[in-house]
N, CA, C and O atoms as a printed pandas DataFrame, in Angstrom:
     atom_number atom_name residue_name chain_id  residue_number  x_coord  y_coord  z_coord
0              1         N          UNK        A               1 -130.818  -85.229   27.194
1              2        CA          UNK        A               1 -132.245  -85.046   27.349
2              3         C          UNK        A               1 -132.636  -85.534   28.744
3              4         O          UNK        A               1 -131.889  -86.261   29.398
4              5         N          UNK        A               2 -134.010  -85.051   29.248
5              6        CA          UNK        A               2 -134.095  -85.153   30.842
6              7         C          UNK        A               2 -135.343  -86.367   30.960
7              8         O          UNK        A               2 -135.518  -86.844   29.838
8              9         N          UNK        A               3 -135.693  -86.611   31.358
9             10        CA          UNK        A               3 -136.800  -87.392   31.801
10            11         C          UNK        A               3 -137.496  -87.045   32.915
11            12         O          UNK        A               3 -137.239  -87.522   34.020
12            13         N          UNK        A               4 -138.516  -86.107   32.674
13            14        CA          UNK        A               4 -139.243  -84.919   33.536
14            15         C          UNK        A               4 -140.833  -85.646   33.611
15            16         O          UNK        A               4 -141.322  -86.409   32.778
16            17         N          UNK        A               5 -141.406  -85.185   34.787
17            18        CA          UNK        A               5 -142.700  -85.147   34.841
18            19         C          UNK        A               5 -143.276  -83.808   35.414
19            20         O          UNK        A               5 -142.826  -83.345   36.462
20            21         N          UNK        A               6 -144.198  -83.244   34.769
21            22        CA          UNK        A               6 -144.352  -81.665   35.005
22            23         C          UNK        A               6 -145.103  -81.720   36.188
23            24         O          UNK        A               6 -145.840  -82.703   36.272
24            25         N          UNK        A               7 -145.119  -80.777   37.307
25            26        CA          UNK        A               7 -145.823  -80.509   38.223
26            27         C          UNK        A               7 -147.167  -80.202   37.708
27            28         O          UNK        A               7 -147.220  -79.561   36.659
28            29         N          UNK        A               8 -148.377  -80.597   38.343
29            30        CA          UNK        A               8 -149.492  -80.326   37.381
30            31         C          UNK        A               8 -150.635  -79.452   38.837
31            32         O          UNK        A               8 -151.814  -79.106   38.758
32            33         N          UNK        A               9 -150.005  -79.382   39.606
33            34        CA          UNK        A               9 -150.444  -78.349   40.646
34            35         C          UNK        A               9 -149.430  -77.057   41.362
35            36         O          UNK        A               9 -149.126  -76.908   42.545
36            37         N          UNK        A              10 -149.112  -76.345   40.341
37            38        CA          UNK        A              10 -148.459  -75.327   40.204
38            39         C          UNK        A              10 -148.738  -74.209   40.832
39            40         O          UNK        A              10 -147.885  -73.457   41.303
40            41         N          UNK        A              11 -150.025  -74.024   40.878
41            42        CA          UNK        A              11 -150.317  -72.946   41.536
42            43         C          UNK        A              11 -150.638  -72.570   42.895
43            44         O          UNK        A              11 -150.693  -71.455   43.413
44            45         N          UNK        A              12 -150.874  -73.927   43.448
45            46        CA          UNK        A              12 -150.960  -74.495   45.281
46            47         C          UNK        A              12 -149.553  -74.347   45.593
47            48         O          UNK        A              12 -149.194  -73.757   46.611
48            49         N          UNK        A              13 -148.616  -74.931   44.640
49            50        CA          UNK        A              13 -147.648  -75.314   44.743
50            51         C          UNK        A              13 -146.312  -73.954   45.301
51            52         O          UNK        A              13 -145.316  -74.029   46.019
52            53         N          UNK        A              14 -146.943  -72.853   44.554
53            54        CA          UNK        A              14 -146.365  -71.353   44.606
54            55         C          UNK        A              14 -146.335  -70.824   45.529
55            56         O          UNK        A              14 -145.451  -70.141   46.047
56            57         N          UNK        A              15 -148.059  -71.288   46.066
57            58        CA          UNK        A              15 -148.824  -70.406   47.148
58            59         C          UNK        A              15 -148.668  -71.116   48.464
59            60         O          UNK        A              15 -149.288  -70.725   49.454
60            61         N          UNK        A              16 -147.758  -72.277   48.509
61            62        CA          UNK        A              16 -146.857  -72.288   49.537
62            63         C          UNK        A              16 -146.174  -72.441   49.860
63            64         O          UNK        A              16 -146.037  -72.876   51.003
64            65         N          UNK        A              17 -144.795  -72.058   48.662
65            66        CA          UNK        A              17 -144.006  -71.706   49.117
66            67         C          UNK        A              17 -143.960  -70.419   49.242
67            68         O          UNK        A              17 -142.961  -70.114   49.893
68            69         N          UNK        A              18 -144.651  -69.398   48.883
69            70        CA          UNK        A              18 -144.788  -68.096   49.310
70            71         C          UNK        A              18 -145.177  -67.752   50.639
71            72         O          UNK        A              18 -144.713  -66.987   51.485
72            73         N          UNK        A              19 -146.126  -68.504   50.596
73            74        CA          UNK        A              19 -146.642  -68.588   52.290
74            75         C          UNK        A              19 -145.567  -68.930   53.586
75            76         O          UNK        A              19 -145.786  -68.688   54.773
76            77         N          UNK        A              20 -144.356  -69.558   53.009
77            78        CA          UNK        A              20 -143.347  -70.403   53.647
78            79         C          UNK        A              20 -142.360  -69.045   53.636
79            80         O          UNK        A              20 -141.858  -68.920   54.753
80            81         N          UNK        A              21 -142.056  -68.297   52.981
81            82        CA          UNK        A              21 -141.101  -67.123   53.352
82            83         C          UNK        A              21 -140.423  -67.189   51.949
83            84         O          UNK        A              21 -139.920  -66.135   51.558
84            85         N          UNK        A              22 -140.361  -68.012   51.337
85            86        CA          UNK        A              22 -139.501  -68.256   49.896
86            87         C          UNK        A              22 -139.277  -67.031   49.129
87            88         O          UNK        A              22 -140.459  -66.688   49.111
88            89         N          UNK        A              23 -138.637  -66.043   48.438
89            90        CA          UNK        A              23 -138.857  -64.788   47.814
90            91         C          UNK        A              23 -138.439  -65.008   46.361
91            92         O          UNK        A              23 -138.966  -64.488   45.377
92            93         N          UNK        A              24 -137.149  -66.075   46.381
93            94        CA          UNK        A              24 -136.477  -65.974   44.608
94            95         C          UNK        A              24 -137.051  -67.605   44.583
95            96         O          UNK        A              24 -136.470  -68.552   45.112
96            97         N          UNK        A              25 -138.353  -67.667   43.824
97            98        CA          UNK        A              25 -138.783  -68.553   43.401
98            99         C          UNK        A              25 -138.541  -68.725   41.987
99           100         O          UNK        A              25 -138.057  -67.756   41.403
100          101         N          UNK        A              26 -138.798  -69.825   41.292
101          102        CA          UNK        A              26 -137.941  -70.244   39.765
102          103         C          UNK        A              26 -139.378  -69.772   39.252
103          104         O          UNK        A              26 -140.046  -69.093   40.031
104          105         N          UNK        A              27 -139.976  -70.129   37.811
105          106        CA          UNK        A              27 -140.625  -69.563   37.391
106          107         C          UNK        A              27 -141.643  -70.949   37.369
107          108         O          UNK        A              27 -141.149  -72.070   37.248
108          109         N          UNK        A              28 -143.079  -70.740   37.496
109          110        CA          UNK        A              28 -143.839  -71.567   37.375
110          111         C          UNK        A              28 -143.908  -72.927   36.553
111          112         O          UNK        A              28 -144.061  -74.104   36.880
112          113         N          UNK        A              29 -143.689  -72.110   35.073
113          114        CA          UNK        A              29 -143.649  -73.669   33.904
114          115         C          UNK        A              29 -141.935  -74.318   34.004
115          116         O          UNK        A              29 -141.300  -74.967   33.172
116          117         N          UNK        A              30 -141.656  -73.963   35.001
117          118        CA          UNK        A              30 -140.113  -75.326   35.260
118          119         C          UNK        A              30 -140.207  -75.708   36.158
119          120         O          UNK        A              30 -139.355  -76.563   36.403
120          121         N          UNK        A              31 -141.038  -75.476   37.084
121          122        CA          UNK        A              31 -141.818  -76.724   38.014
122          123         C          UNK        A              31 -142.215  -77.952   37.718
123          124         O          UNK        A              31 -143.381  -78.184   37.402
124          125         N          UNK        A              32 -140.930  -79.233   37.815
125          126        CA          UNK        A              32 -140.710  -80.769   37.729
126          127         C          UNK        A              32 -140.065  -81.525   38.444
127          128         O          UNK        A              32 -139.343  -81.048   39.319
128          129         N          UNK        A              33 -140.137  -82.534   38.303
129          130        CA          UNK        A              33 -139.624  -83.571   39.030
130          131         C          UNK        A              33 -138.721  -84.605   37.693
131          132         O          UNK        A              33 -139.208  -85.204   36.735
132          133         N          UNK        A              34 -137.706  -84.519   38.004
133          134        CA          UNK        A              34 -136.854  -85.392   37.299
134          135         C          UNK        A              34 -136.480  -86.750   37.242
135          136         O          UNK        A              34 -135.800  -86.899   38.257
136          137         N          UNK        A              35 -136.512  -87.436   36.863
137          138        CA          UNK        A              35 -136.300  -89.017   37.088
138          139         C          UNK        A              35 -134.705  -89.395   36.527
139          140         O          UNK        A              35 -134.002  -89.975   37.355
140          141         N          UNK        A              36 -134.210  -89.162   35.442
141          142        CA          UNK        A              36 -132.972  -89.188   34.845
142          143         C          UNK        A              36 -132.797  -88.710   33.609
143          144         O          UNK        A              36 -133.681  -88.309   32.852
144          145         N          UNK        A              37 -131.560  -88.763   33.400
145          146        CA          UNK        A              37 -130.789  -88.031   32.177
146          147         C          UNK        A              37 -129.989  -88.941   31.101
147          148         O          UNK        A              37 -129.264  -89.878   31.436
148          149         N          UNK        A              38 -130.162  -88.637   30.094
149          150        CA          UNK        A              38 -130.175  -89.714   28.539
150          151         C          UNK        A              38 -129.443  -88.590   27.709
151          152         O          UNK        A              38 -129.823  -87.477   27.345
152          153         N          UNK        A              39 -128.117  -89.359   27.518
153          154        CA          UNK        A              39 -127.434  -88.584   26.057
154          155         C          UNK        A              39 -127.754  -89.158   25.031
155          156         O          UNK        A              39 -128.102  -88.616   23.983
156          157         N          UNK        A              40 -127.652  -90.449   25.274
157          158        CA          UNK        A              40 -128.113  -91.295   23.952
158          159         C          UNK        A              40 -129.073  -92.119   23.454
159          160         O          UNK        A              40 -129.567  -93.174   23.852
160          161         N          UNK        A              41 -129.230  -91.457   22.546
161          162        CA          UNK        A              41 -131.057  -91.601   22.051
162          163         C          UNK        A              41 -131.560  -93.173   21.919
163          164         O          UNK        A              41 -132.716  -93.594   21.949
164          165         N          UNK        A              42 -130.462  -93.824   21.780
165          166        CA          UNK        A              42 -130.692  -95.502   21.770
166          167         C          UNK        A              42 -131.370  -95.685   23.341
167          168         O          UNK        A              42 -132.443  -96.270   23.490
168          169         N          UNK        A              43 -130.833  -95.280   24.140
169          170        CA          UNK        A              43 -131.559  -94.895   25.595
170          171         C          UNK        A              43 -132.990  -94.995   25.602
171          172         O          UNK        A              43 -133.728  -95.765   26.217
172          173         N          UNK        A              44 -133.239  -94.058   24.793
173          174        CA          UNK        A              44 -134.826  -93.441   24.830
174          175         C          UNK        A              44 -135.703  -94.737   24.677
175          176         O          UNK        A              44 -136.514  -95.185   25.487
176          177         N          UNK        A              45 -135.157  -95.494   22.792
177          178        CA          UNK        A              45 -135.934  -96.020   22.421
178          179         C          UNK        A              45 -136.239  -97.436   23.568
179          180         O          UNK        A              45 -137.333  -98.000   23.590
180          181         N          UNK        A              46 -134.983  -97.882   24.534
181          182        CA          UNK        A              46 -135.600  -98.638   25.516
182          183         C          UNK        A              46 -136.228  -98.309   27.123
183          184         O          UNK        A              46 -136.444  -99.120   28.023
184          185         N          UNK        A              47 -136.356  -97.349   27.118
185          186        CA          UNK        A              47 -137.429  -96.495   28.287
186          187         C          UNK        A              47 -138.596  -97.094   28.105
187          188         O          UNK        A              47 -139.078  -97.047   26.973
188          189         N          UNK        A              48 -139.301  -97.776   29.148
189          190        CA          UNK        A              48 -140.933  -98.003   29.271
190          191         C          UNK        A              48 -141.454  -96.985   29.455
191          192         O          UNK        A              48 -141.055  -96.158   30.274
192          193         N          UNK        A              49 -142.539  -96.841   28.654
193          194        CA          UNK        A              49 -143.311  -95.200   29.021
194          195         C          UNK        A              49 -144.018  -95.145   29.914
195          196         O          UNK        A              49 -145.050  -95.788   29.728
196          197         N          UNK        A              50 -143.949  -94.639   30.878
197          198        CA          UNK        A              50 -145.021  -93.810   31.321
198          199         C          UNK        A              50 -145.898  -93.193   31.887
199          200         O          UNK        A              50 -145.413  -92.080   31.685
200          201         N          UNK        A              51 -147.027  -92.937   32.575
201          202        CA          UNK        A              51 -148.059  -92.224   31.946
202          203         C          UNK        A              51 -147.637  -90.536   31.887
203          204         O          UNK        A              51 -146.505  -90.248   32.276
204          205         N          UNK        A              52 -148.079  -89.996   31.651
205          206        CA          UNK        A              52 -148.154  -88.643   31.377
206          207         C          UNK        A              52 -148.317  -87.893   32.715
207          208         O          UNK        A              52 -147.717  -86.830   32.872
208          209         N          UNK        A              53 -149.166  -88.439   33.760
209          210        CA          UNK        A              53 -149.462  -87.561   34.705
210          211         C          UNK        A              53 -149.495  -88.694   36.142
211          212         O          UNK        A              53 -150.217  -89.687   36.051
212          213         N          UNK        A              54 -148.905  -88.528   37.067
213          214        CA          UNK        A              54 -148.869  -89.201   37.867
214          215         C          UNK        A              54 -149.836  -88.228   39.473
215          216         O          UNK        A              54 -149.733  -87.016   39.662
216          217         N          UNK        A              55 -150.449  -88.935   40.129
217          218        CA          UNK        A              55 -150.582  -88.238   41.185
218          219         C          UNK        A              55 -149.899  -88.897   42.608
219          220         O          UNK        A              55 -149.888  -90.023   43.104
220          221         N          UNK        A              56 -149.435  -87.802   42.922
221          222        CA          UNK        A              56 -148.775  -87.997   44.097
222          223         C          UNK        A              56 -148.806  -87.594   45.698
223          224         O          UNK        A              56 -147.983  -86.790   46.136
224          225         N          UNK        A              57 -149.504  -88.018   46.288
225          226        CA          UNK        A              57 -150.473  -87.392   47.339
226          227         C          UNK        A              57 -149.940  -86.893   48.190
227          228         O          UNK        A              57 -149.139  -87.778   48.489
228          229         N          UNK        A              58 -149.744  -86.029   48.912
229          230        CA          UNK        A              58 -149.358  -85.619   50.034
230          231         C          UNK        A              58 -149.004  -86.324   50.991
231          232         O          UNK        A              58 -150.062  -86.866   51.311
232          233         N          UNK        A              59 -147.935  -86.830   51.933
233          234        CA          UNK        A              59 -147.719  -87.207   53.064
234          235         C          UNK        A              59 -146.730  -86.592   53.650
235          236         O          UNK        A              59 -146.231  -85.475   53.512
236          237         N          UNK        A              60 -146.458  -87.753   54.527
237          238        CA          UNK        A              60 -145.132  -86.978   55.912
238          239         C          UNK        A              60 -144.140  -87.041   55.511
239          240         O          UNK        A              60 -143.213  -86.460   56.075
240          241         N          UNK        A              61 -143.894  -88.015   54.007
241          242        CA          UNK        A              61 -142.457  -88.047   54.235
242          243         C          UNK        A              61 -141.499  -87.147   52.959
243          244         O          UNK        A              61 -141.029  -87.490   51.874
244          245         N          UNK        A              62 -141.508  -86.191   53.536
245          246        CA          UNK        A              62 -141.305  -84.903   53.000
246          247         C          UNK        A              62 -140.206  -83.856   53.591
247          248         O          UNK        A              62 -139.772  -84.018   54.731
248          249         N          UNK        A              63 -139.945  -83.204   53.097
249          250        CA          UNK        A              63 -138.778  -81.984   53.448
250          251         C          UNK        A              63 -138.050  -81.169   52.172
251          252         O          UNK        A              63 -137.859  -81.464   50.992
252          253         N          UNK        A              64 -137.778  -80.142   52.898
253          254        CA          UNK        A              64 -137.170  -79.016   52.325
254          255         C          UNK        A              64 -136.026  -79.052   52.600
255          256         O          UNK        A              64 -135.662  -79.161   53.771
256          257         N          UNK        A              65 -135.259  -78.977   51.679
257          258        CA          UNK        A              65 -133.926  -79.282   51.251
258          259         C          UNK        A              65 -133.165  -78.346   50.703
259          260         O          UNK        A              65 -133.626  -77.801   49.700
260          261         N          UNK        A              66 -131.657  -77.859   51.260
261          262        CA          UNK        A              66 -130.545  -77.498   50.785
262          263         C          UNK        A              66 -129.905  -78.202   49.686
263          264         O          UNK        A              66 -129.198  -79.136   50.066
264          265         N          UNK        A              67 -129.959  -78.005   48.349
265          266        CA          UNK        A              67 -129.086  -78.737   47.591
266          267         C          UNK        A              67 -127.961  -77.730   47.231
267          268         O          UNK        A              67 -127.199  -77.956   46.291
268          269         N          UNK        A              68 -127.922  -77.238   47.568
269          270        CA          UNK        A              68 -126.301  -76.226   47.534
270          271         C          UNK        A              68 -126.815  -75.131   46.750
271          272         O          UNK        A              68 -126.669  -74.024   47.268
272          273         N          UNK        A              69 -127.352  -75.170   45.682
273          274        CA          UNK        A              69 -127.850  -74.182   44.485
274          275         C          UNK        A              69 -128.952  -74.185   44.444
275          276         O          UNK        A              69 -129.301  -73.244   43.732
276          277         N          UNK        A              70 -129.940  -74.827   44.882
277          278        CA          UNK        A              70 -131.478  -74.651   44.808
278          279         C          UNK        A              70 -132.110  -75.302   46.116
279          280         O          UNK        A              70 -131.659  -76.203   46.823
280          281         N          UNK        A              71 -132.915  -74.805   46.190
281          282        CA          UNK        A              71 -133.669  -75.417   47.249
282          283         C          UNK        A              71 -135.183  -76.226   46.690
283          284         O          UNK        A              71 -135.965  -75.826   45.828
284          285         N          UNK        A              72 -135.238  -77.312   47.407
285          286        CA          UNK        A              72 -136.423  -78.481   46.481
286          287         C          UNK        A              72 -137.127  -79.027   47.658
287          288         O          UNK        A              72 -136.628  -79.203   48.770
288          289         N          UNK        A              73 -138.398  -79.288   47.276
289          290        CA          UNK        A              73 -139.315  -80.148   48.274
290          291         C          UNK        A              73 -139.083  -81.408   47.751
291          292         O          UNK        A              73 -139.515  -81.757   46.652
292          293         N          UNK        A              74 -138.035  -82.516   48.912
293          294        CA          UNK        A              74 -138.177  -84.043   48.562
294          295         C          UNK        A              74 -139.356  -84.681   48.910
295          296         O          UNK        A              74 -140.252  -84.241   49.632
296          297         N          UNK        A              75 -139.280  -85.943   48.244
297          298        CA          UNK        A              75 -140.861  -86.382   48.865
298          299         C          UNK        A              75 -140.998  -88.076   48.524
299          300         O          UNK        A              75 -140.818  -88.375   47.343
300          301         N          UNK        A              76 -141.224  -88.900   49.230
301          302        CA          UNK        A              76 -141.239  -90.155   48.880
302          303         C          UNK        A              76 -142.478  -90.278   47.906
303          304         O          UNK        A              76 -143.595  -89.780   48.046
304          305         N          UNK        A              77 -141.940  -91.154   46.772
305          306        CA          UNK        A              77 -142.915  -91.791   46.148
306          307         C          UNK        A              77 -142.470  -93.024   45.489
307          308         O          UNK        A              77 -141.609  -93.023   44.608
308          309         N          UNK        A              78 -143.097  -94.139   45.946
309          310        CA          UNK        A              78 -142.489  -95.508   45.408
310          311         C          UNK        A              78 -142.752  -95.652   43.656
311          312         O          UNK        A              78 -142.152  -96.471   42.961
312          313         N          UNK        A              79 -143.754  -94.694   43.152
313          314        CA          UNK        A              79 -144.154  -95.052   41.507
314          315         C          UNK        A              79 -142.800  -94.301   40.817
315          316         O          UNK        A              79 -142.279  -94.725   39.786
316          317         N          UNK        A              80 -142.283  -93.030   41.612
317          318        CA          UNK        A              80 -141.622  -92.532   40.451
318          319         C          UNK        A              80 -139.722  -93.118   41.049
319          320         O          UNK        A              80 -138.720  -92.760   40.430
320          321         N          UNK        A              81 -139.682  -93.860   42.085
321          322        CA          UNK        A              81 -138.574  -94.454   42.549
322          323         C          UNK        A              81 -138.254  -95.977   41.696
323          324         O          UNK        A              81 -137.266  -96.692   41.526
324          325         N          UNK        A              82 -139.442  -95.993   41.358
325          326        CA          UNK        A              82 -139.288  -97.743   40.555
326          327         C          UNK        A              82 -139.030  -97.158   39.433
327          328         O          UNK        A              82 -138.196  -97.670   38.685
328          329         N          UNK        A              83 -139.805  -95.750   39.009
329          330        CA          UNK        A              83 -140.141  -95.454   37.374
330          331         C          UNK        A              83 -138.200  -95.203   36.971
331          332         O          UNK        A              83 -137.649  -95.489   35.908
332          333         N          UNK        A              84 -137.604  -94.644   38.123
333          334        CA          UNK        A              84 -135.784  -94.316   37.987
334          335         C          UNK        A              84 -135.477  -95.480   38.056
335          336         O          UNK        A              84 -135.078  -95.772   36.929
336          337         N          UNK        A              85 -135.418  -96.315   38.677
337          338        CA          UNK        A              85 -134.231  -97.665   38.776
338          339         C          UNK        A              85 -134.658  -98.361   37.450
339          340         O          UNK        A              85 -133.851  -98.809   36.636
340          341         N          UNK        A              86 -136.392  -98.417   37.283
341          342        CA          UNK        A              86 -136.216  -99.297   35.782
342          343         C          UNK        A              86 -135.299  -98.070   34.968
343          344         O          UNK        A              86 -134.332  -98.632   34.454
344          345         N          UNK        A              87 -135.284  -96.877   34.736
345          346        CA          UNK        A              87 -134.817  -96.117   33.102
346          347         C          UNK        A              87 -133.334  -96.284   33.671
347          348         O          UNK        A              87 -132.575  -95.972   32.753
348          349         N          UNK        A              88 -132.523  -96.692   34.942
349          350        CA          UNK        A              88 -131.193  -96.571   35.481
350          351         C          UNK        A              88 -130.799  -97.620   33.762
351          352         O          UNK        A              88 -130.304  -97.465   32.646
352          353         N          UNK        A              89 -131.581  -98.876   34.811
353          354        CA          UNK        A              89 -131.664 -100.508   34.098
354          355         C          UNK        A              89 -131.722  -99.645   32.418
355          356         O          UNK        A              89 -130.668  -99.914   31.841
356          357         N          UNK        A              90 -132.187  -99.177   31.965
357          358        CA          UNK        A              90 -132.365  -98.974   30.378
358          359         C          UNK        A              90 -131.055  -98.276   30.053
359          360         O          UNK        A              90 -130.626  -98.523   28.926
360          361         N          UNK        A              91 -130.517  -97.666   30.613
361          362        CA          UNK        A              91 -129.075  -96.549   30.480
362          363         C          UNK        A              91 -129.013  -95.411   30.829
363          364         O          UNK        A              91 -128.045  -94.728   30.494
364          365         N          UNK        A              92 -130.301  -94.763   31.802
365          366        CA          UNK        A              92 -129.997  -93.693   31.942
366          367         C          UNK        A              92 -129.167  -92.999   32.800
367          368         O          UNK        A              92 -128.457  -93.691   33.531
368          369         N          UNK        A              93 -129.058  -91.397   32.916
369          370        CA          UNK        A              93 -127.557  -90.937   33.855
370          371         C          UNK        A              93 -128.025  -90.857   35.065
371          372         O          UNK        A              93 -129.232  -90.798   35.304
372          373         N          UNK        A              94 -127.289  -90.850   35.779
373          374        CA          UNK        A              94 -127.944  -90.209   37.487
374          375         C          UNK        A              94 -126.524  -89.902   38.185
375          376         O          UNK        A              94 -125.801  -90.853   38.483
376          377         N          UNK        A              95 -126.099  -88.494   38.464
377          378        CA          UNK        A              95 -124.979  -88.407   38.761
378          379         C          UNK        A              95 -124.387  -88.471   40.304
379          380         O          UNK        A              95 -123.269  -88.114   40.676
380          381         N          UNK        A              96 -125.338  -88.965   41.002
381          382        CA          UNK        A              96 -125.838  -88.963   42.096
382          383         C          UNK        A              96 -125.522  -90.303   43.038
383          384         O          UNK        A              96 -124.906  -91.068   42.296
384          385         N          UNK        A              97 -125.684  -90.954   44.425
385          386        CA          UNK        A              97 -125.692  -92.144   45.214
386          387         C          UNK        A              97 -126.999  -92.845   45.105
387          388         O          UNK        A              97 -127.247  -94.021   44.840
388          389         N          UNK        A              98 -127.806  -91.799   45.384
389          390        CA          UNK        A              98 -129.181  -92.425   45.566
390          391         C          UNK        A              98 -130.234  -91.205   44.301
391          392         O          UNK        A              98 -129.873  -90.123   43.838
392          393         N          UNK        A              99 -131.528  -91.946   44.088
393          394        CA          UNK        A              99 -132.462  -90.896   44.100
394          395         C          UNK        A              99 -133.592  -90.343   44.850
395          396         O          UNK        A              99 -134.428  -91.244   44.774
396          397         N          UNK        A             100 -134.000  -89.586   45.389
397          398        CA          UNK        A             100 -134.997  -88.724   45.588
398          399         C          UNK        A             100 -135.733  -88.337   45.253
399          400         O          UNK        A             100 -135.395  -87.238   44.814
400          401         N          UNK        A             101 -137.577  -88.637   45.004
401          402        CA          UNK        A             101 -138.379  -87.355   44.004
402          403         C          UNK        A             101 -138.054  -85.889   44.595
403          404         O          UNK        A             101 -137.837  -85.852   45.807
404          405         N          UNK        A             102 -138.010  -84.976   44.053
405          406        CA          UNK        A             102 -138.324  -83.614   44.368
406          407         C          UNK        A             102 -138.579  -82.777   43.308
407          408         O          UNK        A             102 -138.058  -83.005   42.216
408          409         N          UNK        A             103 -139.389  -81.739   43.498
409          410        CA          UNK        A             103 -139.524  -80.238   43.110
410          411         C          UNK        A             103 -138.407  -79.237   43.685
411          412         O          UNK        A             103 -138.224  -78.915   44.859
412          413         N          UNK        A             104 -137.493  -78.708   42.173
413          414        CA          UNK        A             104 -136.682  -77.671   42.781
414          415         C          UNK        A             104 -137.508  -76.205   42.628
415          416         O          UNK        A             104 -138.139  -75.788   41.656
416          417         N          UNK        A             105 -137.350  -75.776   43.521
417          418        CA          UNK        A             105 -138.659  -74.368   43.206
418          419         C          UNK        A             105 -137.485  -72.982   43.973
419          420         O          UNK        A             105 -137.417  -72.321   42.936
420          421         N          UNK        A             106 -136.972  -72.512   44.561
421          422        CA          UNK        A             106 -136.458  -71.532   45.202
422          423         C          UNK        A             106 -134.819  -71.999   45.020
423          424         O          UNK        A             106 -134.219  -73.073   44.978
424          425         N          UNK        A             107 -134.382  -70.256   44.919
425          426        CA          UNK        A             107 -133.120  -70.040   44.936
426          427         C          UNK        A             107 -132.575  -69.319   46.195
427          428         O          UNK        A             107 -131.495  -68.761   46.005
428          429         N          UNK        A             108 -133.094  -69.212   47.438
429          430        CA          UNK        A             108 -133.264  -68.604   48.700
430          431         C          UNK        A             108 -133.326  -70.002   49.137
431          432         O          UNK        A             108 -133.599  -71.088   48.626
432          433         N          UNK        A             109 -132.778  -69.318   50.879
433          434        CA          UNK        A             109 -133.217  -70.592   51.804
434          435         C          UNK        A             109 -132.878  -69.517   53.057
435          436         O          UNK        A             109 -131.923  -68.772   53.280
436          437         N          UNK        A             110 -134.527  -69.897   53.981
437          438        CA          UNK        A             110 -135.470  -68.778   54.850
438          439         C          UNK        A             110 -134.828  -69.328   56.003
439          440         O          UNK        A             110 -134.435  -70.488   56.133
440          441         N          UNK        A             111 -134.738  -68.162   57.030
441          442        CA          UNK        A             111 -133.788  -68.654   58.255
442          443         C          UNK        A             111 -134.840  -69.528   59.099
443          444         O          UNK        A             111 -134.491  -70.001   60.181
444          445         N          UNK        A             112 -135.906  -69.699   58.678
445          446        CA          UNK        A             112 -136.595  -70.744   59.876
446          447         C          UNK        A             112 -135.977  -72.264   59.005
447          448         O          UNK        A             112 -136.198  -73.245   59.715
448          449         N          UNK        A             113 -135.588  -72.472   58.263
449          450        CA          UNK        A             113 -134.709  -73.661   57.648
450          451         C          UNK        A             113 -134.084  -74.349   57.966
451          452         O          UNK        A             113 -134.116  -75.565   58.155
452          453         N          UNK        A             114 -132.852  -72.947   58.141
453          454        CA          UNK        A             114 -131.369  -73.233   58.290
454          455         C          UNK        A             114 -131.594  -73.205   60.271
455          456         O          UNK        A             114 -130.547  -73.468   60.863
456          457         N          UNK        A             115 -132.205  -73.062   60.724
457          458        CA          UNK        A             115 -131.816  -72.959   62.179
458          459         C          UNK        A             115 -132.622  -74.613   62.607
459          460         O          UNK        A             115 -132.589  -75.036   63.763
């Protein structure tokens, strides 16, 4: 099971990466940001919850990213960087060195990118 927080500005969110050149975009309602991954449900029951909706404001420290198979907007945010290391601390997976917030949104990557 994942430990997701849904993008809750989806539709700004589309309209620029469309604007950006993006063409094979994923589909709107799987627009999230992931925090970690839980096989075992004993996991769950020690996860601190929460809230439901976080806002996360725009700044600089941001980029578009090659992850080999998708392309994602990273983005610093210290609420959902603490919200991973505490659920690490509870048991959750992270198959990864570090974490990153991001939105994976496109399966393309536009030559003003890569150059």
């Amino acid at each position: 099971m994942f430990v997701i927080r849904e993008l809750l500005n989806r539709d700004e969110f589309l309209e620029w990466a469309i604007t950006e050149g993006f063409q094979k975009i994923v589909p709107a309602e799987t627009l999230h940001v992931t925090i970690g991954k839980f096989h075992d449900l004993k996991v769950r029951q020690r996860l601190i919850p929460v809230p439901e909706s976080l806002e996360v404001r725009a700044s600089r420290r941001r980029a578009v990213l090659d992850f080999g198979s998708i392309i994602v907007l990273a983005f610093g945010c210290s609420k959902l960087s603490r919200c991973h290391v505490e659920f690490r601390r509870a048991g959750i997976i992270w198959f990864y060195q570090s974490y990153t917030p991001h939105v994976s949104f496109a399966l393309d990557f536009v030559e003003q990118l890569s150059s």
